[in-house]
C-alpha positions, -999 to 999 in steps of 0.1 A, spaced: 174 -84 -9 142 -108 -11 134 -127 -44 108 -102 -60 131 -74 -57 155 -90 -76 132 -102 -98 121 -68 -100 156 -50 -104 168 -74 -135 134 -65 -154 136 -29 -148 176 -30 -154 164 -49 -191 139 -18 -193 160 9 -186 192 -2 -211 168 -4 -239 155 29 -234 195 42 -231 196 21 -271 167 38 -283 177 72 -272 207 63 -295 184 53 -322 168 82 -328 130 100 -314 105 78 -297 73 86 -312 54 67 -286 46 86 -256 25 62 -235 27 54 -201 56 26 -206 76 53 -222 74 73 -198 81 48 -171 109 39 -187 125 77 -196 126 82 -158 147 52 -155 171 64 -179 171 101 -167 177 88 -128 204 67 -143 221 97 -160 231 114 -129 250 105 -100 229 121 -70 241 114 -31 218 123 -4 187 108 21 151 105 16 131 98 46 102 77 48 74 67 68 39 59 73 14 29 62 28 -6 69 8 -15 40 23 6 17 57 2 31 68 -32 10 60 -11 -21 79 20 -10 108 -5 0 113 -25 -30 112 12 -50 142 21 -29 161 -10 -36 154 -8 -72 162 28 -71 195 24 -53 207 0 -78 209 32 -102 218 53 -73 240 37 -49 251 70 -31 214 77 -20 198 63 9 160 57 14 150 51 51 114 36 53 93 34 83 62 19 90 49 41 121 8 37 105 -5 64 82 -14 83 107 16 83 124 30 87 93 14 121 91 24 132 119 58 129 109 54 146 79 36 172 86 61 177 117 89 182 86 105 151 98 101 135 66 103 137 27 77 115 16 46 98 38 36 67 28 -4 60 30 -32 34 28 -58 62 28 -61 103 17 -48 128 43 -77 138 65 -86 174 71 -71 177 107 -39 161 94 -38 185 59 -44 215 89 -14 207 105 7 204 74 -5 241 64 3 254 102 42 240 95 39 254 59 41 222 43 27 219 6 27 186 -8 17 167 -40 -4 133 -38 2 100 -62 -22 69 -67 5 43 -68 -10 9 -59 -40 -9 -53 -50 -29 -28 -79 -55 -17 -80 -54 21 -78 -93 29 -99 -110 58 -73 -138 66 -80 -170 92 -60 -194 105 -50 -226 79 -70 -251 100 -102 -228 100 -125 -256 76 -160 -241 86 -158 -207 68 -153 -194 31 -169 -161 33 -183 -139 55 -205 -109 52 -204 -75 58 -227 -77 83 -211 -107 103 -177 -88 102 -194 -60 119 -210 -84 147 -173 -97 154 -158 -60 149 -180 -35 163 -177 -12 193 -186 -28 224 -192 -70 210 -190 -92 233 -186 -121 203 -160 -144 213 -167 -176 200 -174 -187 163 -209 -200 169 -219 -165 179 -212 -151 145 -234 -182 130 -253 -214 149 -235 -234 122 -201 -225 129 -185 -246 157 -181 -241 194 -142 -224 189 -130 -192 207 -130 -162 180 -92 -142 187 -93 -112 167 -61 -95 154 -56 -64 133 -47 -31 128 -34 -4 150 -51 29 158 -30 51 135 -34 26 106 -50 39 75 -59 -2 74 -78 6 105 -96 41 94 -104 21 60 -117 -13 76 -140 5 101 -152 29 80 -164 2 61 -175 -22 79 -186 -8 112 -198 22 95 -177 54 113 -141 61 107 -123 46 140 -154 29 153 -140 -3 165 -141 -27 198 -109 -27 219 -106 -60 230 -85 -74 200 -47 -77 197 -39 -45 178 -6 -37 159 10 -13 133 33 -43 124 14 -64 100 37 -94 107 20 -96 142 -13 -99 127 2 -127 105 21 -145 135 -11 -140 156 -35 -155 136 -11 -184 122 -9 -192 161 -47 -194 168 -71 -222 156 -98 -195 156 -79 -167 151 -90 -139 129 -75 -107 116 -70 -79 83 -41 -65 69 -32 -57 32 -29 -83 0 5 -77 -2 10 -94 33 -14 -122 28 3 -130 -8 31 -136 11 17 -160 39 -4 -181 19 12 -210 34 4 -200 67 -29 -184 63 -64 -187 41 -82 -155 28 -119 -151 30 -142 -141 4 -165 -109 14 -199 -105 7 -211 -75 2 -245 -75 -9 -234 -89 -43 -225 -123 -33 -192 -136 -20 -159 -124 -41 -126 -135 -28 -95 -108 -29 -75 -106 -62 -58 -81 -83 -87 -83 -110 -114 -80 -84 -98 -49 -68 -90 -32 -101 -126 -33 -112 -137 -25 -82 -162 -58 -80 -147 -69 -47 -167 -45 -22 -163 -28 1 -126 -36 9 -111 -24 -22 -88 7 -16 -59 32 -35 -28 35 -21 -7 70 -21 24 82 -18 26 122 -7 60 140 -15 68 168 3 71 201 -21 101 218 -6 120 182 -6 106 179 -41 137 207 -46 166 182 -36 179 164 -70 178 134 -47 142 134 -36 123 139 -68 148 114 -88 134 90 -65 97 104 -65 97 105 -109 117 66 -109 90 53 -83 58 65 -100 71 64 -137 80 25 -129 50 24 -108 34 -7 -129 66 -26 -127 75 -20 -90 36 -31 -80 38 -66 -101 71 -75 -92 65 -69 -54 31 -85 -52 10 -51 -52 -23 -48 -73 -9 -27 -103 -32 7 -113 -60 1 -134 -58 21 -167 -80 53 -159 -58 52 -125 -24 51 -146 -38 75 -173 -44 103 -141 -8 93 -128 10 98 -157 -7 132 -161 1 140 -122 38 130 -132 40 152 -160 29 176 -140 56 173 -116 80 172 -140 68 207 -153 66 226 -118 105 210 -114 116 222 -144 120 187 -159 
């Protein structure tokens, strides 16, 4: 277990034996969102459950799903959560397959991929659980750039460049070969970052070094002088020693990647929600949904502690009414 989990797990253990003393003490007239977090701690705790919950889906999102499980297990050694990190759209695939319980995601489902769920009969409920600022990382040694715009990321990143060198992006840039890394085709980080900067959905040149393994993008550009590459702030937050983030410019000035810039939405265009989609049938097993209420009623706690850009507060106030709602349609 890393160092922010158990960071993670004594805070949340601190949280959840309080709430067991105040349920001694009497009612809790203060039904906010840290109340709430907190009574599905101390519900989950309650109960011994047993059983598996599968997951898969966005690399980007898997670290948050992961240090859920961990924290979870600690109240419930006798379940096992499996988390895999074949992309979101791989993910999807998956899920709407019925080979899993929950599919993580850096991006909604799309309308071919909600299709397929409803051929397979598989209804499903959708929580905001993260943030994120989708970081533009180069190598440490990289001195001659700060910020780039949108428009020069689409120059390097487009279908069919041919830019291959740094000075082709800008005449002041020096004469150093540009090695591009990044995301996989079944990446939501790749539907997101093309979508955005290129313009179309999955528009993108094929001459990069592609992977659904974030760590790649990390070793790759960490290897190369003039290496390039994207991934999630999550990833870059933990490789600040081997890598520098870029601010973006996008049409506003330059704004570097942080959890205030992504929350108020002033760092453009690479701001994005994360989700979590639980399947409705597996929503049924005790197992499943104790782990579904504990991971979006802790949601702010889980996001902190594992380096994830928390909700902002009209986010948390829509989360907490989508929980409730859960909790209702269960029978909670």
């Amino acid at each position: 277990m890393n160092d922010r989990v158990r960071t993670a797990r004594a805070l949340l253990a601190v949280a959840v034996c309080a709430v067991a003393l105040a349920a001694c003490g009497g009612n809790n007239q203060n039904a906010g969102t840290t109340d709430a977090a907190t009574t599905g701690g101390a519900d989950t705790a309650a109960k011994e459950l047993a059983g598996d919950v599968k997951v898969d889906g966005s690399s980007t999102v898997a670290p948050l799903t992961t240090a859920a499980a961990e924290l979870f297990q600690e109240q419930q050694a006798k379940v096992r959560v499996t988390v895999g990190t074949s992309g979101t759209g791989g993910g999807f695939e998956k899920f709407c397959a019925g080979e899993t319980d929950i599919s993580d995601a850096s991006r909604p489902i799309k309308d071919e991929e909600k299709t397929a769920c409803q051929g397979k009969g598989i209804t499903y409920e959708e929580f905001t659980v993260a943030n994120d600022a989708l970081t533009v990382v180069v190598n440490k040694d990289n001195t001659w750039v700060n910020c780039l715009t949108v428009d020069q990321l689409k120059k390097m990143w487009e279908p069919g460049s041919k830019v291959n060198n740094w000075n082709q992006v800008d005449p002041k840039f020096p004469n150093e070969p540009l090695k591009l890394f990044g995301a996989g085709t079944d990446s939501g980080t790749f539907d997101y970052f093309t979508g955005e900067i290129n313009g179309e959905e999955g528009k993108s040149r094929t001459d990069y070094s592609p992977s659904e393994d974030d760590n790649v993008t990390v070793q790759g550009v960490a290897g190369s002088k003039g290496g390039l590459g994207y991934f999630g702030f999550s990833y870059f937050e933990e490789n600040t020693d081997k890598l520098k983030a870029l601010q973006i410019d996008g049409g506003n000035g330059c704004v570097a990647p942080s959890v205030q810039a992504a929350q108020d939405g002033s760092y453009k265009p690479l701001s994005r929600p994360l989700f979590i989609y639980p399947k409705a049938a597996s929503l049924k097993r005790p197992e499943v949904l104790a782990f579904v209420e504990y991971y979006v009623a802790n949601h702010k706690q889980i996001s902190e502690d594992a380096k994830f850009i928390p909700l902002n507060p009209q986010q948390e106030t829509e989360l907490k009414a989508d929980l409730d709602k859960l909790k209702a349609t269960a029978g909670g």
